[in-house]
C-alpha positions as CSV (number, residue, x, y, z in Angstrom):
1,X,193.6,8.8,-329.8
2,X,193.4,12.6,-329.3
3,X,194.0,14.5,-326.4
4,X,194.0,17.6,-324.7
5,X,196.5,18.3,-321.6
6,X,196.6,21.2,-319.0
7,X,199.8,20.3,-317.5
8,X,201.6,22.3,-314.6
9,X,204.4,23.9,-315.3
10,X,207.2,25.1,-312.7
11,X,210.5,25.9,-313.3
12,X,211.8,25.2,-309.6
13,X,210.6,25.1,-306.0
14,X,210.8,29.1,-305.6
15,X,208.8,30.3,-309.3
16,X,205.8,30.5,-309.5
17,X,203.9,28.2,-311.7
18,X,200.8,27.9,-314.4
19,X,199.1,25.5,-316.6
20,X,199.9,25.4,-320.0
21,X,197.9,23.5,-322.8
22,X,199.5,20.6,-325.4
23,X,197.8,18.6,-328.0
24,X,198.7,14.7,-327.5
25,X,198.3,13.3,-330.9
26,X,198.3,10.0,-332.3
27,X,198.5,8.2,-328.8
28,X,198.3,4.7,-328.9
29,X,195.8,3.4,-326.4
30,X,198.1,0.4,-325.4
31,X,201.0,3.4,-324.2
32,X,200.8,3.4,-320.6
33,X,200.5,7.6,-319.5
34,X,204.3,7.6,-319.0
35,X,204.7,6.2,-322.4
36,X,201.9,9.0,-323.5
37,X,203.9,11.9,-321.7
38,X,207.3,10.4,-323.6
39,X,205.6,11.4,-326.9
40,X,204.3,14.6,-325.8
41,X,207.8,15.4,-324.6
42,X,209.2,14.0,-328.3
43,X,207.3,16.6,-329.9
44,X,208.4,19.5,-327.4
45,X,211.7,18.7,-327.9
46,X,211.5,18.8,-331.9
47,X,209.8,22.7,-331.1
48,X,212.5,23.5,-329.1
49,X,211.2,23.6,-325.6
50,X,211.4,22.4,-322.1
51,X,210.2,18.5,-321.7
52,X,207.8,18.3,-318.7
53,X,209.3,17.2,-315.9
54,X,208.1,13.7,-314.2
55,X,209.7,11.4,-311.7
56,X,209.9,7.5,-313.0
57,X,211.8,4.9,-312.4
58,X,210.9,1.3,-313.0
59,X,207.7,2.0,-314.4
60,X,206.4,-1.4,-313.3
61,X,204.3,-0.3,-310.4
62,X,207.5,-1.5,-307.8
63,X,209.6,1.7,-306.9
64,X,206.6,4.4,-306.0
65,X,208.6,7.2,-307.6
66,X,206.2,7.8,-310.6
67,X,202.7,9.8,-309.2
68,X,200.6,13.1,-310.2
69,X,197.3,14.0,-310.1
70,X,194.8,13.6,-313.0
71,X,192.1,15.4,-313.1
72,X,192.3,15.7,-309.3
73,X,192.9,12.0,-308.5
74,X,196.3,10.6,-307.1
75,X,197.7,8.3,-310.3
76,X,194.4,8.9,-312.0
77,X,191.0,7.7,-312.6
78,X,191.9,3.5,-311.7
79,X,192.0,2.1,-308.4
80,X,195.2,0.5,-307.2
81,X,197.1,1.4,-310.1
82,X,199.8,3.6,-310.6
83,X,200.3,6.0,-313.0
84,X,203.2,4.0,-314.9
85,X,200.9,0.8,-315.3
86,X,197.9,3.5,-316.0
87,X,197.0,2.8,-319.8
88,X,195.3,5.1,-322.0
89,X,193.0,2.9,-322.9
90,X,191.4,4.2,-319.4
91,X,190.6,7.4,-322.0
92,X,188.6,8.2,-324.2
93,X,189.4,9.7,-327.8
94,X,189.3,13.7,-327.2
95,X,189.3,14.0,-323.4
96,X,190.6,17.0,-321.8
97,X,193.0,15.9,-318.6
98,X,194.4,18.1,-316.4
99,X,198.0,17.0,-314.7
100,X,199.3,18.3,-311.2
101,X,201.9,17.5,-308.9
102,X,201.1,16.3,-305.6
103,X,199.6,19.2,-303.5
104,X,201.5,19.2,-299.7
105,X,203.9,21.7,-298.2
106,X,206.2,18.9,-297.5
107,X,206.1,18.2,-300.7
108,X,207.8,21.4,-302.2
109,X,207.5,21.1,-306.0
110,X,211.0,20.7,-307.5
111,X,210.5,21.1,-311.0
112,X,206.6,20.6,-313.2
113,X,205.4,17.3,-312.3
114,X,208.2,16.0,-309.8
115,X,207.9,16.7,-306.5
116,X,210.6,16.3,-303.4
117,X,209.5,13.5,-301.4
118,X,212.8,12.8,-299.5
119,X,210.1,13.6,-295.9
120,X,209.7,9.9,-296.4
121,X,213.2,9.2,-296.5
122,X,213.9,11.1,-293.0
123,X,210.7,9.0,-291.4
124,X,212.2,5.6,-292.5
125,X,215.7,6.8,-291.4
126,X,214.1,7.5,-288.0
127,X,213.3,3.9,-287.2
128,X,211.7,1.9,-289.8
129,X,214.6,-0.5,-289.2
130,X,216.5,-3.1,-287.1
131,X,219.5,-2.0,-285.5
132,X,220.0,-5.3,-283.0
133,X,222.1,-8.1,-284.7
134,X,220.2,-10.6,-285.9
135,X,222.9,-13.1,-287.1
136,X,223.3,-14.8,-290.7
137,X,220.0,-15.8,-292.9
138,X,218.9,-18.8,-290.4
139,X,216.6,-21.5,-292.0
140,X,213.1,-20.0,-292.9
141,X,211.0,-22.0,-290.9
142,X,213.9,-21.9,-287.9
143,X,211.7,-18.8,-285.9
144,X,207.7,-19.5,-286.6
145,X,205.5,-16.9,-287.3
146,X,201.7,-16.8,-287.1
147,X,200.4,-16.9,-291.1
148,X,198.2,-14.3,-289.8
149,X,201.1,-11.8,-288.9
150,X,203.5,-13.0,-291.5
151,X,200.3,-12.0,-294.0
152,X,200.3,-8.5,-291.9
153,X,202.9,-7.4,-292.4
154,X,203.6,-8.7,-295.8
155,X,200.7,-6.2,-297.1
156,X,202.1,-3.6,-294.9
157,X,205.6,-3.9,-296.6
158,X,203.7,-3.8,-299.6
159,X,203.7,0.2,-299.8
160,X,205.6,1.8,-302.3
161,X,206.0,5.2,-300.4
162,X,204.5,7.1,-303.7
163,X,203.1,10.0,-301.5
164,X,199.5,9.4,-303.4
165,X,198.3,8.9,-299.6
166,X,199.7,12.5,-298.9
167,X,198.7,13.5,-302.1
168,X,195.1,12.2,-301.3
169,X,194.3,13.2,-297.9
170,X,193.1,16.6,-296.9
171,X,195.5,17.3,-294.2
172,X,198.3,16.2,-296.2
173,X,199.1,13.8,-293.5
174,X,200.9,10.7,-294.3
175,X,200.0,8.8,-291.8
176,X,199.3,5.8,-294.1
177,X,202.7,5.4,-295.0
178,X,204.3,5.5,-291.7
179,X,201.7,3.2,-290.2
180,X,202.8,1.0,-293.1
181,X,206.3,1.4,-292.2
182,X,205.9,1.0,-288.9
183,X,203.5,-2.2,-288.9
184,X,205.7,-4.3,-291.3
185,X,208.4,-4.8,-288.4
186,X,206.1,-4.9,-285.6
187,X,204.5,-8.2,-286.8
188,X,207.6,-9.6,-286.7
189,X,209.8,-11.5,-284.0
190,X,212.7,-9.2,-285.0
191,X,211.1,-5.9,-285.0
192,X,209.5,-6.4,-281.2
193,X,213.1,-5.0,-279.7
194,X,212.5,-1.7,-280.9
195,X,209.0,-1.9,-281.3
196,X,207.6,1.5,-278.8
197,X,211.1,3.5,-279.7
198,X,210.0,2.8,-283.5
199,X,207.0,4.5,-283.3
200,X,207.7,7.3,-281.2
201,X,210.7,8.0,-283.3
202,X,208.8,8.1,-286.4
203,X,205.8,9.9,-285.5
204,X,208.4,12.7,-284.3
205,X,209.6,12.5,-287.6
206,X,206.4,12.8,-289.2
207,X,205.3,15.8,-287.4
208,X,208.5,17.5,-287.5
209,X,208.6,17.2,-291.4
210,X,205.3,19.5,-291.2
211,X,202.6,16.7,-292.3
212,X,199.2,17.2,-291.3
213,X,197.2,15.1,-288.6
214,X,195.2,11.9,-289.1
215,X,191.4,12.8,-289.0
216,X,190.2,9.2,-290.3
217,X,189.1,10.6,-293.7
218,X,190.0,7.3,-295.3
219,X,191.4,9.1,-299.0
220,X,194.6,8.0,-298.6
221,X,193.4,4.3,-298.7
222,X,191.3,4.7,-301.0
223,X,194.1,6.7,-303.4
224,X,196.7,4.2,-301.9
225,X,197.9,2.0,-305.5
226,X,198.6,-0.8,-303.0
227,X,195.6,-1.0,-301.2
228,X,197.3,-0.4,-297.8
229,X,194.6,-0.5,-295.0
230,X,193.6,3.0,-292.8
231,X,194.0,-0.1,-290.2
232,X,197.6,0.0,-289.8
233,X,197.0,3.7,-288.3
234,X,194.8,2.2,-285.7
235,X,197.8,-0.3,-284.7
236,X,200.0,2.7,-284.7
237,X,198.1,4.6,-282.3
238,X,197.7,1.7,-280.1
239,X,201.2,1.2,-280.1
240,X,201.9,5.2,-279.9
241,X,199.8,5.4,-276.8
242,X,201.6,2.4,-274.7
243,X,204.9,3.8,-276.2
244,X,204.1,7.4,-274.5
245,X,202.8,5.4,-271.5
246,X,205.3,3.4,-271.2
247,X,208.0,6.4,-271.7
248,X,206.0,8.6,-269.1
249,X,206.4,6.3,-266.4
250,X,209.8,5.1,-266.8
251,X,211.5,8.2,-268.7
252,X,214.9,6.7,-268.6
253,X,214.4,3.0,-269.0
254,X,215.6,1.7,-265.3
């Protein structure tokens, strides 16, 4: 396969950027579009230039560091699929793509392709964890747990924290994610302790790190490469509102 790639190119958080054309030759339409980009840089390299920058890891779909937009959509043209585990097959021979970072102030561009998406980092440091003791690793069935919360928050734990629901939404909220975050523990007997401080802590969090508001769009689970439901937000604002009740009537816990 042949290509041709308009690819952003940004030397650091405070240049300004452009798009600048390469020709992908030769690409084997088994090479996932990480693999693609490794040959593109190849080639650069032998010229003498600057390999586009990209975040990876993994590249198995697991660690959410890997995402850019193609052609406008977060990881690309397949739904619930990264862009690591994104084969060019999904291509034709002689498509033009164009590659972007993902568009959000709180995600400043660091360099190209690879954006700063330690926001994320401060929101799960706010609370999306359990700070009680909970003892040594007891016997799994020793605490029972509905199937149908156990399966809750399994698929909320699921998310990756890839920003493509940031990336996707046109507030640039992330909403998604922290609902995600926060849902995971609060279908659990451990995470109840904490459960109202949780959320209030990480929706301060959220808003301080300049993301947008949740207008129910719906593009971030729809762009979301684990399927994460826009119904964990619901739970969160449920949960947000009897926090803020909750703290309103008794501000200092008595």
């Amino acid at each position: 396969m042949d290509l041709k790639l308009k690819v952003w190119r940004q030397s650091g958080p405070d240049e300004a950027g452009g798009f600048v054309a390469y020709d992908a030759k030769e690409i084997s339409p088994d090479m996932s579009f990480l693999e693609m980009l490794d040959v593109v840089n190849e080639r650069i390299l032998e010229e003498g230039g600057d390999p586009i920058a990209f975040d990876h890891d993994c590249r198995e779909g697991i660690c959410g560091s890997c995402g850019m937009m193609i052609d406008g959509v977060p990881h690309g043209p397949k739904s619930m699929t990264t862009v690591c585990q994104l084969h060019m097959r999904s291509f034709r021979d002689g498509d033009q793509l164009t590659l972007e970072p993902w568009r959000a102030s709180s995600f400043p561009v660091l360099k190209d392709l690879y954006v700063d998406r330690t926001p994320f980092d401060r929101i799960i440091a706010a609370g999306g964890y359990i700070s009680v003791r909970t003892g040594s690793a007891d016997e799994a069935n020793a605490e029972p747990i509905r199937k149908k919360d156990a399966d809750a928050a399994f698929d909320a734990a699921a998310c990756i924290g890839c920003g493509a629901c940031v990336a996707a939404c046109p507030n640039a909220s992330a909403m998604l994610f922290t609902s995600a975050k926060v849902a995971h523990l609060a279908h659990l007997p451990q995470g109840q302790t904490e459960r109202y401080t949780r959320v209030l802590d990480m929706v301060e969090t959220h808003d301080t790190e300049g993301f947008g508001n949740c207008t129910n769009h719906g593009a971030c689970q729809n762009a979301c490469p684990k399927g994460i439901s826009v119904d964990y937000i619901a739970q969160l604002n449920r949960d947000l509102f009897r926090a803020t009740v909750t703290t309103a009537a008794d501000p200092v816990g008595s």
